[in-house]
C-alpha positions in Angstrom: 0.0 0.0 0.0 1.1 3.6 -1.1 1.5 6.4 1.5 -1.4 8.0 -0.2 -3.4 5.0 0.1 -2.7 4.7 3.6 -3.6 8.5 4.0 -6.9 8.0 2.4 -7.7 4.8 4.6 -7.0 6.6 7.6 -9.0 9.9 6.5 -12.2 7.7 5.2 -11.9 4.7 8.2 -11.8 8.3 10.8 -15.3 9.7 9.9 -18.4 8.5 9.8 -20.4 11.2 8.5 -19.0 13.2 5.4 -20.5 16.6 4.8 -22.0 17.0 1.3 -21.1 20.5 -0.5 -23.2 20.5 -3.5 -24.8 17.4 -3.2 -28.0 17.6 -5.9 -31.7 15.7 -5.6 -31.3 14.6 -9.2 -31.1 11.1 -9.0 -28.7 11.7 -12.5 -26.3 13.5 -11.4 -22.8 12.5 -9.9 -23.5 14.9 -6.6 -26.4 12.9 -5.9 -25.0 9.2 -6.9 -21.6 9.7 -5.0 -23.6 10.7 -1.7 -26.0 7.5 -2.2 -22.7 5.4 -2.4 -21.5 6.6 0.4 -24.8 6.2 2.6 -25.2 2.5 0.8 -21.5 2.0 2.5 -22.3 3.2 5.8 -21.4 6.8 6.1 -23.7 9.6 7.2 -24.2 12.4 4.9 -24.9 16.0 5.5 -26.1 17.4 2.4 -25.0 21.1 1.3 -27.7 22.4 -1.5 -29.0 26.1 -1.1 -32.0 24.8 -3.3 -33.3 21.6 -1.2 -35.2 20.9 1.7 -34.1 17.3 1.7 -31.8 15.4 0.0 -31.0 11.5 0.4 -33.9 11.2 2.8 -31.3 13.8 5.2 -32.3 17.4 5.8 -30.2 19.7 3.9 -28.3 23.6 5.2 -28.0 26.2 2.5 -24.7 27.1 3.3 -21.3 24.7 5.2 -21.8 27.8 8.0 -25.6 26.4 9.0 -24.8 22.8 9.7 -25.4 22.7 13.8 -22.7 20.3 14.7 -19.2 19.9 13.9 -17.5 19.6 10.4 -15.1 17.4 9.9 -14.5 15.3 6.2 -16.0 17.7 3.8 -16.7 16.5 0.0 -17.1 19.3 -2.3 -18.9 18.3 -5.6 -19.2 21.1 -8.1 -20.6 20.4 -12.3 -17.0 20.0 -14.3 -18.7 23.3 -16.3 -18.1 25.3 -13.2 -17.0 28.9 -14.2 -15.0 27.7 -10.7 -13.2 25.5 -12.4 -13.1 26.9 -15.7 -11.1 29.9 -14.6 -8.5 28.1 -12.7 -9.6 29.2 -9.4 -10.0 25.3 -8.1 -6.4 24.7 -8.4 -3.9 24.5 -5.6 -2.6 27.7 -5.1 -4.9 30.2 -7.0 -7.0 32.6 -5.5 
């Protein structure tokens, strides 16, 4: 096993709720199939969406800020046509 493999064991065997940022209702849509995976393997989510009431069958915050207890693994899930993305700002070391 790699150092980052061992990193991402520890990480992933550490938590065992993962807070969704971005995760989506439509059942199509990677930021809703990635959080069902991780429920169907027995993580808790805590769904991020400032356009759902409930996502997953878990209720969702608008924003990281209104989640009422604390934050720990955080998985960010943005569309790969982000203008986020597209403008470079979701690289290490950009602003």
């Amino acid at each position: 096993m790699s150092d980052t493999d061992g990193l991402v064991q520890r990480i992933l065997t550490s938590y065992d709720t993962i807070t969704v940022v971005g995760a989506s209702a439509a059942a199509g849509k990677a930021a809703h199939s990635v959080p069902a995976h991780m429920q169907r393997h027995g993580w808790r989510i805590i769904p991020v969406n400032p356009h759902a009431d409930q996502i997953l069958g878990e209720q969702v915050y608008r924003t990281l800020s209104d989640v009422p207890e604390q934050v720990g693994l955080v998985d960010v899930l943005r569309p790969a046509a982000s203008p986020f993305w597209r403008e470079g700002r979701g690289t290490r070391g950009s602003g």
